[in-house]
C-alpha positions in Angstrom: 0.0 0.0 0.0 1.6 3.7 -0.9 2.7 5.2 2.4 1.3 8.8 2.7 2.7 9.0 6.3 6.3 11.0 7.0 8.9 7.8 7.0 11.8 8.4 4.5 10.5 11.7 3.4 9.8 15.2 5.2 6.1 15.1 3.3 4.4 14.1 0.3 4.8 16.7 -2.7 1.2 16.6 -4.2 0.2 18.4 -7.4 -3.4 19.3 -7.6 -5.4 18.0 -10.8 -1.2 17.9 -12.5 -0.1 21.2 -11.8 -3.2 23.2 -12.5 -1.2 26.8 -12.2 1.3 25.2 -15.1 -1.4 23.6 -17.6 -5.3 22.7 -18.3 -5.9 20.9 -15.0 -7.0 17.2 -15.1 -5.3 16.7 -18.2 -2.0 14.6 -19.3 -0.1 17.7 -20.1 -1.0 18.9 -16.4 0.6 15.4 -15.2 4.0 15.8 -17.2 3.9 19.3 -15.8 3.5 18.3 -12.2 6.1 15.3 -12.9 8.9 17.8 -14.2 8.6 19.3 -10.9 9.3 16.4 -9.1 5.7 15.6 -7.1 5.4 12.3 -5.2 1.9 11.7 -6.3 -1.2 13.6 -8.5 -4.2 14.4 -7.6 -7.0 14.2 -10.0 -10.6 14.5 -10.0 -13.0 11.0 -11.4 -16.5 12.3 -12.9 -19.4 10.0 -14.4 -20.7 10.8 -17.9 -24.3 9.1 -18.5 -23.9 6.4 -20.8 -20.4 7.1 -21.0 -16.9 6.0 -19.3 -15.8 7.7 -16.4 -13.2 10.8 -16.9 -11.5 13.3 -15.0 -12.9 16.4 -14.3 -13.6 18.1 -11.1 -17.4 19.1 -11.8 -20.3 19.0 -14.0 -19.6 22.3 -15.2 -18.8 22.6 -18.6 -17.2 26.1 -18.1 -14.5 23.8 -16.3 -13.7 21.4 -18.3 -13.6 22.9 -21.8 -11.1 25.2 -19.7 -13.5 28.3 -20.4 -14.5 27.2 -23.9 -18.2 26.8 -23.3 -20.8 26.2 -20.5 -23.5 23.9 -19.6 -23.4 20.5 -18.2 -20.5 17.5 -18.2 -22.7 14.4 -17.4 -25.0 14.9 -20.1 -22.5 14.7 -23.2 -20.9 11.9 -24.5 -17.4 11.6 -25.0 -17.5 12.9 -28.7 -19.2 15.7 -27.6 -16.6 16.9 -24.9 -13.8 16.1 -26.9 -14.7 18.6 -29.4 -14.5 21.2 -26.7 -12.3 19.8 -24.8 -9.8 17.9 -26.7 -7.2 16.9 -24.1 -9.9 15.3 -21.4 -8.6 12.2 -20.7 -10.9 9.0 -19.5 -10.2 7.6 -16.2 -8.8 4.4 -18.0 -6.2 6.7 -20.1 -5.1 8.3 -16.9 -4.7 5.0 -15.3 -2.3 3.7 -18.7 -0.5 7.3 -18.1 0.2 5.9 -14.2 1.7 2.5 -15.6 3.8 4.1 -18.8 5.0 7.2 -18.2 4.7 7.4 -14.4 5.5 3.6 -12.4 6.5 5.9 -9.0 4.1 8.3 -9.1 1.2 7.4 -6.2 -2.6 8.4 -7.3 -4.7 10.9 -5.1 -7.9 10.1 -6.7 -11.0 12.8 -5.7 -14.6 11.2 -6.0 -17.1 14.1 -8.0 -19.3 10.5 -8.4 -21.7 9.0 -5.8 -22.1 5.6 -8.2 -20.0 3.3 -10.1 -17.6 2.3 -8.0 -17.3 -1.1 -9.1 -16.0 0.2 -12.5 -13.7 2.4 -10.3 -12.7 -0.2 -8.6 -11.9 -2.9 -11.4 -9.9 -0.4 -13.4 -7.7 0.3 -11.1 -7.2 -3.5 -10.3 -7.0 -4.2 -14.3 -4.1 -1.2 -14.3 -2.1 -3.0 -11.2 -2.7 0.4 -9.3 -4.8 -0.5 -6.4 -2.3 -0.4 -3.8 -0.8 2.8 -4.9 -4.1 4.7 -5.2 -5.4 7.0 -2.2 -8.8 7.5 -3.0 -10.6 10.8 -0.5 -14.4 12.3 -0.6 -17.0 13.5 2.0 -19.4 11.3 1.3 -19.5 8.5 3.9 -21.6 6.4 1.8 -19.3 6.6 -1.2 -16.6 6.3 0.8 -18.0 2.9 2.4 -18.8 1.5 -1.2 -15.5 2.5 -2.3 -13.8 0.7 0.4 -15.7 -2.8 -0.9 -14.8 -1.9 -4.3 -11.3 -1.2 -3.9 -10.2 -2.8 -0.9 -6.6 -2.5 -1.3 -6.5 1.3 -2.1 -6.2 3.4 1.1 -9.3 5.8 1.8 -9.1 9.4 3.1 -12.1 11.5 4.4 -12.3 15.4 2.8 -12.6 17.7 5.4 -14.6 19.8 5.0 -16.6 19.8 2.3 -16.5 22.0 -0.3 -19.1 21.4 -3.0 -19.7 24.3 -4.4 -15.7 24.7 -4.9 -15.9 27.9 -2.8 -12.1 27.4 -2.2 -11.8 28.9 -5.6 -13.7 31.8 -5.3 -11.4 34.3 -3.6 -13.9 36.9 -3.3 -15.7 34.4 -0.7 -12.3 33.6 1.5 -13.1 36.3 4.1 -16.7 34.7 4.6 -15.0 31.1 4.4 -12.1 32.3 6.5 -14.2 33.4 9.5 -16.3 30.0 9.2 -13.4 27.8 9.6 -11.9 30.3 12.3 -14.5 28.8 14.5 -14.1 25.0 13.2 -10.3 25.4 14.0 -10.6 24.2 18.0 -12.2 21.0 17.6 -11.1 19.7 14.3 -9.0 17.7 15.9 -11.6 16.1 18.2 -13.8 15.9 14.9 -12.2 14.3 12.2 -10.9 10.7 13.8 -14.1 10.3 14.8 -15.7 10.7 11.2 -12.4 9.1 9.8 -13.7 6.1 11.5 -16.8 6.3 11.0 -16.5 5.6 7.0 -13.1 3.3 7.5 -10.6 6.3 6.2 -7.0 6.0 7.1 -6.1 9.2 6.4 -7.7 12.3 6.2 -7.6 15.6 3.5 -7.5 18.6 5.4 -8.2 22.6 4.3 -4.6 24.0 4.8 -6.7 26.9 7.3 -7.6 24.1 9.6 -4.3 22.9 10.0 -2.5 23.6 13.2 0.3 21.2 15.8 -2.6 20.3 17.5 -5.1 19.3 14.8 -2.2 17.7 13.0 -0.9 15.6 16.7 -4.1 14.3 17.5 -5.2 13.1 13.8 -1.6 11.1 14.2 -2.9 9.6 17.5 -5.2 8.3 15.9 -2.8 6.7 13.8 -4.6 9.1 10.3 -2.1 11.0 8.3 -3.0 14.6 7.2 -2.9 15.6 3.5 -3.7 19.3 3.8 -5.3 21.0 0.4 -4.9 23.9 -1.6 -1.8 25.5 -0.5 -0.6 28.2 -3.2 1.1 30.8 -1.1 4.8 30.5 0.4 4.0 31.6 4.1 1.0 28.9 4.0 3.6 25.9 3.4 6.2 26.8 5.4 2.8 26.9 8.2 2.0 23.5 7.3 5.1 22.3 7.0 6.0 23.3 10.3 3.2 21.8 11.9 4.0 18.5 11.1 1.5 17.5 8.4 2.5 14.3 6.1 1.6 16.0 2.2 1.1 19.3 0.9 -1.4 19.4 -2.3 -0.9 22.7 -4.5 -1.8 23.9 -7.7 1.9 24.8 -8.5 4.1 22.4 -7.5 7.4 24.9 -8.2 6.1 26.4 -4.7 8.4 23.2 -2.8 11.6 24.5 -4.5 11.3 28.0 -4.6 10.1 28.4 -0.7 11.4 25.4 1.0 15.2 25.9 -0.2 15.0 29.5 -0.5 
């Protein structure tokens, strides 16, 4: 199973959907980009299309994935149909083949936007040999359960909290957001090993304004790692890093080098 604990390494270098600041996120170009940079493992979003294969993109919003080429709905479309707005998304199966070819020590952060078929998610990544180096996270405890049948072998980790509406991306809602999590901040610690457990996660996926020594201690008395998610600025890793967390996720994995050795 891939470690995501702290044992041979400081942390975990994670590169959000690739390296989303260097190219078109969920996309094999983003992955090479992230790779170049020298990530431990990618995270990428897993979508359902109606009638069609699963493939990565982080919403149902069209806007999104044809990278600002057109709106409307994801699940709706065929693959045909995307592909001529978005040429470069790639199925979950391609993504998987990436993994195997171009990538054999690369781990998989894979991000559920899907509440069914997890059997298929499942069975690919056993058909690509990938199961044990896959970390698969969500918020939804009934996913999370059915994943955990589906894939046994892949470790699970519990997305804290949730963020549906991908508010994390809207900066001119961070102040609103900030003061929220403000008062989450005391008992997250208290919080999440008890919903970790709840859904069988072994580690969790924590918003990097929730992290503090004492969140991060007690989730590792528990005996959880803490992935901590979307850290973009230099004081914010050098914050997490300092408080002991076991993988930083960021949009631009060039942040390790250029804060970290600077």
């Amino acid at each position: 199973m891939i470690d995501v604990g702290r044992e041979g390494r400081p942390y975990l270098r994670i590169g959000h959907r690739g390296a989303a600041t260097l190219a078109p996120e969920n996309t094999l170009d983003s992955f090479r980009a992230a790779i170049d940079v020298g990530v431990d493992m990618i995270e990428f979003d897993v979508l359902d299309l109606k009638g069609g294969p699963l493939v990565l993109a982080h919403s149902d919003n069209l806007d999104e994935v044809s990278h600002g080429a057109a709106s409307g709905r994801v699940r709706s479309k065929s693959l045909e149909a995307l592909r001529e707005l978005a040429p470069n998304l790639p199925t979950f199966d391609e993504a998987l083949a990436f993994f195997v070819d171009e990538a054999p020590e690369i781990g998989l952060h894979v991000d559920l936007k899907l509440n069914t078929r997890f059997d298929e998610l499942g069975a690919a990544l056993r058909r690509h040999g990938l199961e044990e180096r896959t970390v698969i996270s969500g918020f939804h405890a009934p996913s999370l359960r059915a994943v955990a049948r589906a894939a046994p072998h892949a470790r699970l980790g519990i997305t804290y909290p949730e963020d549906r509406l991908s508010i994390s991306r809207k900066p001119y809602l961070w102040p609103i957001v900030s003061l929220g999590l403000s008062g989450m901040r005391a008992s997250v610690g208290l919080r999440l090993p008890r919903i970790a457990r709840r859904v069988g996660a072994t580690a969790v996926m924590l918003e990097h304004r929730l992290v503090t020594e004492s969140s991060v201690a007690k989730c590792h008395a528990a005996g959880l790692p803490v992935l901590t998610w979307t850290v973009d600025e230099p004081e914010d890793l050098k914050r997490v890093v300092s408080a002991g967390v076991d993988g930083v996720i960021t949009n631009d994995p060039r942040i390790f080098v250029a804060t970290l050795t600077a």
